[in-house]
C-alpha positions as CSV (number, residue, x, y, z in Angstrom):
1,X,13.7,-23.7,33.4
2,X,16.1,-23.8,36.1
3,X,19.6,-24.6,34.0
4,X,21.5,-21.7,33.6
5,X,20.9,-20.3,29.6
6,X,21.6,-17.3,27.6
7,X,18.8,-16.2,25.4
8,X,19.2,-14.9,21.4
9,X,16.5,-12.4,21.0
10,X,15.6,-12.2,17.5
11,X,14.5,-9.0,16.0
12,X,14.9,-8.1,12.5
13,X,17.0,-11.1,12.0
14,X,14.8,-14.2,11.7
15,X,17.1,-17.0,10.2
16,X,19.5,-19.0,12.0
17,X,22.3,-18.9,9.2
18,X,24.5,-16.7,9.6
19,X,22.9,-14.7,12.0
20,X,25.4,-12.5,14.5
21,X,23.9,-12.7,18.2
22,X,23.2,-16.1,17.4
23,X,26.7,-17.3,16.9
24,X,27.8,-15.3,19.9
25,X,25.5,-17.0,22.2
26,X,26.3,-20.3,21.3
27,X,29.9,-19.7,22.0
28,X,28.7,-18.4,25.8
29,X,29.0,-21.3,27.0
30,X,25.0,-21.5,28.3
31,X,22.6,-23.5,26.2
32,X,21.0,-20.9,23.8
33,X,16.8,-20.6,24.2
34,X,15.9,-18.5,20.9
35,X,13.1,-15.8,22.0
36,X,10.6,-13.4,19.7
37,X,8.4,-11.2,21.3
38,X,5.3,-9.6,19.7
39,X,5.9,-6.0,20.6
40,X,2.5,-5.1,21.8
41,X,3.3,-0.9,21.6
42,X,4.4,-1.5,18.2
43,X,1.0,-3.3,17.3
44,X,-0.9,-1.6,18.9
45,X,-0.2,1.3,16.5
46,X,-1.0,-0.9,13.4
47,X,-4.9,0.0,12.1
48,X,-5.2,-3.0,9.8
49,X,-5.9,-6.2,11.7
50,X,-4.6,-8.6,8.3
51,X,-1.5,-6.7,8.4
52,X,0.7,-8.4,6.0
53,X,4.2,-7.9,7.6
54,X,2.7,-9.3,10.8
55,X,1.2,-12.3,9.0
56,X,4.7,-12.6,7.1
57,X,6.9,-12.9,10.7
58,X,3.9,-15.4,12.4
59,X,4.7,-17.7,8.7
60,X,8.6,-17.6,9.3
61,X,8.7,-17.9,13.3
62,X,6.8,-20.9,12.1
63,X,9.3,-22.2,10.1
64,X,12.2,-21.2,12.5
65,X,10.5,-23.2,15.1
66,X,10.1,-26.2,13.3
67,X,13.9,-26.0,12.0
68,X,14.9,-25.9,15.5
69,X,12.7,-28.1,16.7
70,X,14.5,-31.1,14.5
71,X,17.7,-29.6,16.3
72,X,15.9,-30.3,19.4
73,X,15.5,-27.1,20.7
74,X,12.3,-25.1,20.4
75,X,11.0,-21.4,19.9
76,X,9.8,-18.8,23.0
77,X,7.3,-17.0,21.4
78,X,6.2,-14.0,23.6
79,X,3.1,-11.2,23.5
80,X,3.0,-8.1,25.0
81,X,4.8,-5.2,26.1
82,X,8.7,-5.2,26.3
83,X,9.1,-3.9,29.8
84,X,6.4,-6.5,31.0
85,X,7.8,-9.7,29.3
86,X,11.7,-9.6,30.2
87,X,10.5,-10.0,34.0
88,X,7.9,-12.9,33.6
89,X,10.7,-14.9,31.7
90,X,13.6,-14.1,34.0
91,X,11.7,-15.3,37.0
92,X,10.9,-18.6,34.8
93,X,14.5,-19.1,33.6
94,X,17.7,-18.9,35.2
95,X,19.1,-16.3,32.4
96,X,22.6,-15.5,32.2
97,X,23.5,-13.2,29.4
98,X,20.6,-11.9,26.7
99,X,22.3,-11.6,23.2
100,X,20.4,-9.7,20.4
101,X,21.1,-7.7,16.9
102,X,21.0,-4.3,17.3
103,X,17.9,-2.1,16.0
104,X,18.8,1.4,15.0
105,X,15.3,3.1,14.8
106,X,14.7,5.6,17.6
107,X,12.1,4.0,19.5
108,X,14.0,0.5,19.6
109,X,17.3,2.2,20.8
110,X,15.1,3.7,23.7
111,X,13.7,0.1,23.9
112,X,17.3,-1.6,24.2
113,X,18.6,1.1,26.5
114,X,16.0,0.4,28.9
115,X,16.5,-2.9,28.8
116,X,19.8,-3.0,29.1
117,X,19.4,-1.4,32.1
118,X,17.0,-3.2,33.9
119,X,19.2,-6.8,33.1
120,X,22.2,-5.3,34.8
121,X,20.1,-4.8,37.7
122,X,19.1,-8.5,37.6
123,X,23.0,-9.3,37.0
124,X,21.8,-10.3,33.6
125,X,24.3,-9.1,30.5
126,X,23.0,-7.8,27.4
127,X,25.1,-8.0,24.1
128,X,23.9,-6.1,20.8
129,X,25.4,-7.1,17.5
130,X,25.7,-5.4,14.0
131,X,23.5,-8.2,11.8
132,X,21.2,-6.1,9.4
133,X,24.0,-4.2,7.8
134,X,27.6,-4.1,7.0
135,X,28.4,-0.5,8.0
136,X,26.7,0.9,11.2
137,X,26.6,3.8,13.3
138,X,30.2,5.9,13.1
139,X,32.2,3.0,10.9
140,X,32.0,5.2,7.7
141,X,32.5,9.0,8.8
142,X,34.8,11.5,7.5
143,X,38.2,12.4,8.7
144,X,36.9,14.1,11.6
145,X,34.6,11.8,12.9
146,X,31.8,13.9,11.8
147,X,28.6,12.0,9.9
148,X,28.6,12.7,6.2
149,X,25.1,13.8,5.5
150,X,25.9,13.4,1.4
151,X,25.6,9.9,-0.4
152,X,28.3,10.2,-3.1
153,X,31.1,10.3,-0.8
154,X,29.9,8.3,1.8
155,X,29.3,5.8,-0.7
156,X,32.9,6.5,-2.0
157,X,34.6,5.3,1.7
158,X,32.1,2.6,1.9
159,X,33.4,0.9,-0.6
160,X,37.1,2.0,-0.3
161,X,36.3,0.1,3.7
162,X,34.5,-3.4,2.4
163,X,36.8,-6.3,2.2
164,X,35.8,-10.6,2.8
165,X,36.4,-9.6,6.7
166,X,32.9,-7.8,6.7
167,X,31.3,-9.9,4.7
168,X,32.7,-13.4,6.2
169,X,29.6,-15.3,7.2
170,X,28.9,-16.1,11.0
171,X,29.4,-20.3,10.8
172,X,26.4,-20.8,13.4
173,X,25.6,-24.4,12.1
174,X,29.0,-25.3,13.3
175,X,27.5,-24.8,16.8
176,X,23.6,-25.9,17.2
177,X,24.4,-28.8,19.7
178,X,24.6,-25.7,22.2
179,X,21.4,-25.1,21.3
180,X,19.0,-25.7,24.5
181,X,17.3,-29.2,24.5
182,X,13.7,-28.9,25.4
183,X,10.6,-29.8,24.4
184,X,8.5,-27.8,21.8
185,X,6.9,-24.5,23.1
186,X,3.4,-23.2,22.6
187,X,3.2,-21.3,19.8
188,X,0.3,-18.5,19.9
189,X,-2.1,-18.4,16.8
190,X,-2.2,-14.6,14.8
191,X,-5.6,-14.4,16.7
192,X,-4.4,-14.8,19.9
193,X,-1.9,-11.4,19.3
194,X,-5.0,-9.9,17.7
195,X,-4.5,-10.1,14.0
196,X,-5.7,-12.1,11.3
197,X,-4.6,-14.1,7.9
198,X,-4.2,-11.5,4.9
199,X,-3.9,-13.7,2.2
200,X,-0.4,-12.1,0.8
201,X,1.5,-13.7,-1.2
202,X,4.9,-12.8,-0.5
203,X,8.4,-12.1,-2.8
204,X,10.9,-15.2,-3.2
205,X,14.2,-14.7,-1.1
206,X,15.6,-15.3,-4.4
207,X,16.8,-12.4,-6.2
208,X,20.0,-13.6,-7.9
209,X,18.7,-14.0,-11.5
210,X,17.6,-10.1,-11.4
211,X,20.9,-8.6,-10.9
212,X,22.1,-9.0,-13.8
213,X,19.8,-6.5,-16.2
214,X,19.4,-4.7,-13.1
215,X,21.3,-1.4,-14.1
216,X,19.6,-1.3,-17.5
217,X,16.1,-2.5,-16.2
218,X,15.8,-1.2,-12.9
219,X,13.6,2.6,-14.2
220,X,10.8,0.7,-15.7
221,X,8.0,-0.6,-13.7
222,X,6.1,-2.7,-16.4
223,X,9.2,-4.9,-16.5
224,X,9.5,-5.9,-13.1
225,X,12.7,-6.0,-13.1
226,X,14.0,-5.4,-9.2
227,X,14.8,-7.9,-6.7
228,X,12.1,-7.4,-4.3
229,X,14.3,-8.5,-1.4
230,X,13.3,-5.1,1.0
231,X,11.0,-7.3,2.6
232,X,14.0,-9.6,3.5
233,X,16.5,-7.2,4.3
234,X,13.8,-5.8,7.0
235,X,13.3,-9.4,8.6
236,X,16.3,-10.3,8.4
237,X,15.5,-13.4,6.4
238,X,18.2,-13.1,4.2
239,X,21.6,-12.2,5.3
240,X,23.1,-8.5,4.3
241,X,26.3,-10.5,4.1
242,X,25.3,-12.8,1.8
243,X,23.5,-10.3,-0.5
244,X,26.3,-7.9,-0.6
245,X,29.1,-11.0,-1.9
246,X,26.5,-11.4,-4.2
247,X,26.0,-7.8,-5.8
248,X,30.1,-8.3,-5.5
249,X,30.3,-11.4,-7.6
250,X,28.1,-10.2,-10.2
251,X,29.3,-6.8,-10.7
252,X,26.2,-5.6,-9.9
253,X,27.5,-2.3,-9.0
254,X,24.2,0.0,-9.1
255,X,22.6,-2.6,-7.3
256,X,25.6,-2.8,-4.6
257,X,24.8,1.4,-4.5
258,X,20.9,0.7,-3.5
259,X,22.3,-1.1,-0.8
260,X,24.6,1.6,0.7
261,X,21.7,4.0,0.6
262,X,20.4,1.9,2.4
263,X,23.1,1.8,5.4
264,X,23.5,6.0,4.6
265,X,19.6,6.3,5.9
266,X,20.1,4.1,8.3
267,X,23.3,6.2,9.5
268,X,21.5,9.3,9.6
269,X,18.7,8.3,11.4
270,X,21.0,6.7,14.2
271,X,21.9,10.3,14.4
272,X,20.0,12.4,13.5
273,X,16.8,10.7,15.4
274,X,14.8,14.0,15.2
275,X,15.0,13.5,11.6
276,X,12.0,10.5,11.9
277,X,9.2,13.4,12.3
278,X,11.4,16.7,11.7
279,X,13.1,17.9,8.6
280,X,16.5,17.4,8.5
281,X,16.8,21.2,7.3
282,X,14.8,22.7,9.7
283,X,14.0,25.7,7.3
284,X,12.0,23.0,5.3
285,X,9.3,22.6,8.7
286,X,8.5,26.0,8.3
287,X,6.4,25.1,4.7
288,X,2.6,25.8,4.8
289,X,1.0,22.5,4.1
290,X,-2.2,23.3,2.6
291,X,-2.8,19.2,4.3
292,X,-6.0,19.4,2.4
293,X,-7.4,16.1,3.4
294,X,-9.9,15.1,0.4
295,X,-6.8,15.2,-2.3
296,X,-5.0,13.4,0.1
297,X,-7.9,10.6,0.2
298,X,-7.7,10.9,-3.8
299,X,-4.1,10.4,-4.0
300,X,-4.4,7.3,-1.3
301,X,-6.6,5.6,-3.5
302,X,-5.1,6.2,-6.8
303,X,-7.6,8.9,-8.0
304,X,-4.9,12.2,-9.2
305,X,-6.3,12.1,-12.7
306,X,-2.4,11.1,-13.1
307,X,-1.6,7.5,-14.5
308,X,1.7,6.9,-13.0
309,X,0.6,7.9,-9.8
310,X,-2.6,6.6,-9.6
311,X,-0.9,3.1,-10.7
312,X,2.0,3.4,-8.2
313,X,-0.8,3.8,-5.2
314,X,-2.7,1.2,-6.4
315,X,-0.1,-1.2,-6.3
316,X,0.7,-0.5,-3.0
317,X,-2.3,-0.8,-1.8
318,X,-3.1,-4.3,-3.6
319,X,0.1,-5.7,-3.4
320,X,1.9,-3.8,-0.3
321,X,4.8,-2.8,-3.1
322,X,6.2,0.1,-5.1
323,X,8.4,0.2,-7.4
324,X,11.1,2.4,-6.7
325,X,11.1,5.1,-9.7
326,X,7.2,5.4,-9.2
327,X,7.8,5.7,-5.2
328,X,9.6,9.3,-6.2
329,X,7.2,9.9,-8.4
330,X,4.5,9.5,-6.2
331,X,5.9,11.4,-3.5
332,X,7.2,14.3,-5.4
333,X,3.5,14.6,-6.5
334,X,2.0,14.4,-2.9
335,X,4.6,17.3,-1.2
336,X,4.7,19.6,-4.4
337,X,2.1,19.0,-6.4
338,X,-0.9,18.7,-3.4
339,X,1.4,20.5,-1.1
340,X,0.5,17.8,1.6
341,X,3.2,17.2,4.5
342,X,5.2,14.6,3.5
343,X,5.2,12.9,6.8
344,X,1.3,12.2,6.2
345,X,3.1,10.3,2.8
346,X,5.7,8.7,5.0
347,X,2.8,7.6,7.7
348,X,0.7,6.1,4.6
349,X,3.8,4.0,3.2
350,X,4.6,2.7,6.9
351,X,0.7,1.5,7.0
352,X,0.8,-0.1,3.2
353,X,4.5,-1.1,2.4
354,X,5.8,-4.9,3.0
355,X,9.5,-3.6,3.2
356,X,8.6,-0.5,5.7
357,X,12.3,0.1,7.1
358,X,11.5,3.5,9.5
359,X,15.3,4.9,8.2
360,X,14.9,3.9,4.2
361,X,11.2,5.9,4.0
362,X,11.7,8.8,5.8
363,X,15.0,9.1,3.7
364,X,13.4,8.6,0.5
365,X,10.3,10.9,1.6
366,X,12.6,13.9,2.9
367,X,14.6,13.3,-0.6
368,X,11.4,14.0,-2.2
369,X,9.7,16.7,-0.2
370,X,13.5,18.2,-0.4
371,X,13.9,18.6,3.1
372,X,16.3,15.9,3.7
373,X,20.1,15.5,3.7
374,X,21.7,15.2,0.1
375,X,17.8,16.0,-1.3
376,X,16.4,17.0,-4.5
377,X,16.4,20.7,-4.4
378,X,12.7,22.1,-3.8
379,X,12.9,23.4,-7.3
380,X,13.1,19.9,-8.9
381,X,9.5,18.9,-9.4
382,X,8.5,16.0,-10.9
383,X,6.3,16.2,-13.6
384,X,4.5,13.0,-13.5
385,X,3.5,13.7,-17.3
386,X,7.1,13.2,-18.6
387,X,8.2,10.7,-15.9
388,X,5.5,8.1,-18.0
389,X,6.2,8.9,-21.1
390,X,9.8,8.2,-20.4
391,X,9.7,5.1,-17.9
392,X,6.3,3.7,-19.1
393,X,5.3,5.0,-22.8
394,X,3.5,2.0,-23.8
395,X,1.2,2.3,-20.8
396,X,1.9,-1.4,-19.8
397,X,2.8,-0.6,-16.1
398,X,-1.0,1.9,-16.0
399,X,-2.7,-0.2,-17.2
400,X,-1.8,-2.8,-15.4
401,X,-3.0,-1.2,-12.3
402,X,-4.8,1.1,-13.1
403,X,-6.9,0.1,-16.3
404,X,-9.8,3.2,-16.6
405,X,-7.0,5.1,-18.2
406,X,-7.7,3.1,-21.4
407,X,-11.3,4.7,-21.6
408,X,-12.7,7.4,-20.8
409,X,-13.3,6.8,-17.4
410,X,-10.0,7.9,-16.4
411,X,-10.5,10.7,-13.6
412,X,-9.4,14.4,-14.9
413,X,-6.0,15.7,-12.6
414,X,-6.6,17.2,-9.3
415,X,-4.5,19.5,-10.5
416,X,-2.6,21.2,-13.3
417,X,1.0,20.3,-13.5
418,X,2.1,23.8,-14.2
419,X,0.0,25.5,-11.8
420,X,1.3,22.7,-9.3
421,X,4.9,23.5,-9.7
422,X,4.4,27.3,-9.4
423,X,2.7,27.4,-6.5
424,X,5.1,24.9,-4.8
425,X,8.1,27.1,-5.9
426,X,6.2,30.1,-4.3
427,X,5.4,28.2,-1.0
428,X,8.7,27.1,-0.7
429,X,10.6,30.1,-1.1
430,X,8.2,32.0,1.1
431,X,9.3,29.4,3.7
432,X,12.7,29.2,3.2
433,X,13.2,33.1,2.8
434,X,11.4,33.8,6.0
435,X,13.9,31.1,7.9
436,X,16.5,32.7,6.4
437,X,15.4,36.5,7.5
């Protein structure tokens, strides 16, 4: 293509509504060529070949390709590695200015960097845009500039700071006659990037009927009560924006709270980066795992001898879901109860969960484990015991998933609750006493 274009990389921000670097490159003045790329280093690092998040992006490039395809326009659809693909399209197109949404996660700020560097040596610009949330980096900080590394009042500025002007919709529909005019592009099968079909069914982007019980609801897992939108939110196929007026409208205001935490973690791994495979308390990496490997196995497959847990892993592993009381439960139980590293947890969620965001899990596993910023304390353990008698006492949610436990097949516990919880209150303060000496 030898007219001059800018290209909109899409990332985690497949739509074409409302969508940030989107609406900036059609107002460059270049005909906008919409780009995805198949990471290849990220994919690589995926063991299951019907990985459901990669079958879930192939489905909606689909339908983003179509959609601009009646506009006229069409859909580059790249494989491989980053550093490898920017140069074979640049000396294909005549490129002026790359605009993209900006990634937070360490490895695609390295990514970017790099990038960014190499198009300024080709006299290419490259634009990054806040899209996936409404708050990023250093917009909500304390007086001094500092990070706050505690929810409540970070949550208390957030919402002191949103007004319409962060939530006003980009109005990119007003401008898709800049779109570029070509024909339609190939479009490369999931076997041609080296994956297959998985057969997922996948949640609705429609969440609006479950906010209002939400706050009453949300604790019980047999009522399904949550939106399920954490698939969307890490896509990008549904905008932050829009969610957020929602959760506004309807006074959803616990809701509207779940989706700050989700900015904090994202915060504090923009900078605190070492916090993606270190503790955040450094004290807390000085623990000794006993990382026994065949309770690990147990707990992957749902085979503690616990009901809640055993029916929270099997419904991740069927369904690629969790829902969010049983995800502390579950984790709680892996660090404290097995003593197992949580970062083997965290690696197991990235490999099984539908709405992995690399910020969101390592928060919620260093919560857990207690070795994250605003965690439990180490001396809060779960006892899974009382967590269903309280969120699931009719059983509905176990045996749902987990249906032995209504005979007597059900496995007897790996371990007992109370010897669990001493010995994790021992290890611990062994390992944060000798830090401390």
């Amino acid at each position: 293509m030898t007219t001059a274009i800018s290209i909109c990389w899409l990332r985690r921000d497949l739509r074409l509504d409302d969508q940030t670097a989107l609406y900036h490159a059609l107002k460059s003045g270049y005909p906008v060529l919409c780009l995805f790329i198949f990471d290849q280093q990220i994919l690589e690092q995926l063991p299951n070949k019907a990985d459901s998040r990669i079958d879930f992006i192939h489905q909606t490039l689909a339908k983003l390709k179509a959609k601009l395809e009646q506009k006229g326009s069409s859909l580059l659809v790249k494989y491989g590695k980053v550093e490898q693909v920017w140069p074979e399209i640049i000396k294909t197109h005549a490129v002026k200015a790359v605009y993209t949404n900006t990634d937070y996660e360490p490895y695609a700020t390295q990514r970017d960097n790099g990038l960014a560097e190499y198009l300024r040596s080709e006299n290419i610009n490259f634009f990054g845009y806040k899209d996936q949330v409404v708050f990023e980096k250093s917009e909500v900080v304390k007086a001094d500039g500092k990070p706050y590394t505690v929810f409540t009042p970070y949550y208390k500025q957030w919402l002191q700071k949103l007004n319409p002007f962060y939530l006003k919709p980009y109005p990119t529909q007003k401008y898709f006659d800049k779109l570029a005019k070509i024909p339609p592009l190939p479009f490369p099968t999931l076997s041609a990037i080296g994956f297959e079909a998985s057969g997922q069914a996948f949640p609705s982007i429609h969440f609006e009927n479950k906010l209002a019980g939400y706050d009453q609801k949300r604790d019980f897992p047999a009522l399904d009560a949550t939106t399920h939108i954490g698939l969307h939110l890490r896509f990008g196929t549904l905008s932050i924006r829009a969610v957020t007026q929602e959760a506004l409208a309807q006074k959803a205001h616990k809701w509207l709270s779940e989706l700050a935490w989700r900015e904090f973690y994202m915060m504090i791994l923009w900078h605190f980066p070492h916090t993606a495979s270190h503790s955040f308390k450094p004290a807390y990496d000085h623990i000794k795992w006993r990382n026994n490997e065949t309770e690990f196995e147990a707990w992957c497959a749902g085979k503690t001898g616990y009901p809640l847990v055993d029916a929270g892993m099997r419904q991740l592993n069927e369904t690629g879901f969790m829902h969010n009381r049983v995800r502390m439960v579950v984790a709680s139980f892996l660090c404290k109860h097995l003593l197992i590293d949580w970062r083997w947890g965290e690696a197991y969620f990235a490999e099984k969960l539908l709405d992995y965001d690399q910020a969101s899990n390592v928060g919620g596993w260093q919560w857990a484990c207690g070795s994250g910023n605003d965690a439990a304390p180490y001396f809060r353990v779960f006892n899974p015991e009382l967590q269903l008698q309280k969120f699931d006492p009719k059983m509905d949610y176990v045996y749902r998933w987990a249906p032995e436990y209504q005979s007597a097949l059900a496995p007897a516990p790996l371990v007992a609750h109370e010897f669990a919880r001493d010995r994790a209150l021992k290890t611990y303060k062994l390992a944060l006493n000798e830090k401390a000496s």
